[in-house]
C-alpha positions as CSV (number, residue, x, y, z in Angstrom):
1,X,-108.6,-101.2,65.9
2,X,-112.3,-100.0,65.0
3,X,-114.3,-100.6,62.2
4,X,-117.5,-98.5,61.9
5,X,-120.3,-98.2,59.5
6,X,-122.9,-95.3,59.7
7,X,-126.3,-94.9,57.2
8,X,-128.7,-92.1,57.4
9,X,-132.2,-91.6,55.3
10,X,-134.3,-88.7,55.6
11,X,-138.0,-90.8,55.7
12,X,-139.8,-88.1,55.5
13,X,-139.4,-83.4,56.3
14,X,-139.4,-84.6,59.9
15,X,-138.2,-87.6,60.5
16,X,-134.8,-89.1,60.2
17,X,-133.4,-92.9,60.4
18,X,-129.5,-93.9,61.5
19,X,-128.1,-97.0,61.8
20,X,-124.8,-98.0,62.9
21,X,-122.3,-100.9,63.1
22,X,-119.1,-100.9,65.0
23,X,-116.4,-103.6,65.3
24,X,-113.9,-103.2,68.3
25,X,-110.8,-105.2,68.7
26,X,-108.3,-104.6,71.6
27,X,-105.6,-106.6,73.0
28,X,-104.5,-106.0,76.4
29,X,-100.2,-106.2,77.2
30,X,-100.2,-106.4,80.9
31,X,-102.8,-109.7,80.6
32,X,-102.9,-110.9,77.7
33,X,-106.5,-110.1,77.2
34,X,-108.1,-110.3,73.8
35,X,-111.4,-108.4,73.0
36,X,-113.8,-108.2,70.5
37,X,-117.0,-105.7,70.8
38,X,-119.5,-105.6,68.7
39,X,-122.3,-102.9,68.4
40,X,-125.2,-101.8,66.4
41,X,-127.5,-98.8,67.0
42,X,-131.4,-97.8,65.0
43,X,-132.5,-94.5,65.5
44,X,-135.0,-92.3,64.7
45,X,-135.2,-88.7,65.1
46,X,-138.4,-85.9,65.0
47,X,-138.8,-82.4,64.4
48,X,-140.5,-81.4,66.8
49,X,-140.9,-77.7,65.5
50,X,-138.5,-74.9,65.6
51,X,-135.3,-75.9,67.0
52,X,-136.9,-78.9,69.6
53,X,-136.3,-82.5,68.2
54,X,-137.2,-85.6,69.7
55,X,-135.3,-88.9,69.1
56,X,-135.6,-93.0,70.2
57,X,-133.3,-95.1,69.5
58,X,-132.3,-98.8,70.2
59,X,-128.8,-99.5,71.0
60,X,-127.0,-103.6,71.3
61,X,-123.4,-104.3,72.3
62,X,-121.6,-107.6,72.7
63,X,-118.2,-108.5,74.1
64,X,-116.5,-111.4,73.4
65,X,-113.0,-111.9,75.8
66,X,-110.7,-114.0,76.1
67,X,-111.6,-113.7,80.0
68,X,-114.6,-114.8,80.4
69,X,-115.5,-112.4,83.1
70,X,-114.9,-109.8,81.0
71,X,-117.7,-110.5,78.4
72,X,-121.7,-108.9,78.4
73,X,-124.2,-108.3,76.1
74,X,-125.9,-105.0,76.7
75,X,-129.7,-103.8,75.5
76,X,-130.3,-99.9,75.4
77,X,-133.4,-97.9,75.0
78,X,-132.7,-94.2,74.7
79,X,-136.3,-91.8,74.6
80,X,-134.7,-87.9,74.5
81,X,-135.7,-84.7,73.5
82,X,-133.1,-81.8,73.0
83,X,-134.1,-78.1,72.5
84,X,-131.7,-75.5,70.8
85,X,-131.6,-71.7,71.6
């Protein structure tokens, strides 16, 4: 099952903020496995100008396993830009 929790704030005309939580739990049958993932995501995006945005965001996610060599903790920096036409 998956829990999730999203919040969004406009800061300001041109610039947005998202946050997000997610809970994961799985269980594997042909193993035995048991997993628990936990994630959390800050974002901001920028209007550019007409339909170009920009956008950074900082992403973590942890595994916790019942097999050890199944666990990680992950750090993500995401710089993009997107254009529209």
């Amino acid at each position: 099952y998956r829990t999730t929790v999203t919040w969004t704030r406009a800061l300001t005309p041109d610039i947005g903020l998202r946050t997000s939580a997610t809970y994961d739990r799985s269980q594997f049958d042909e193993d035995g496995r048991e997993d628990d993932t936990y994630r959390a995501n800050l974002g901001l995006n920028y209007r550019l100008g007409g339909s170009a945005n920009a956008s950074l965001s900082y992403g973590f996610q942890a595994r916790d396993s019942s097999d050890s060599a199944d666990e990680f903790y992950e750090n993500t920096l995401t710089l993009g830009i997107a254009i529209t036409f």
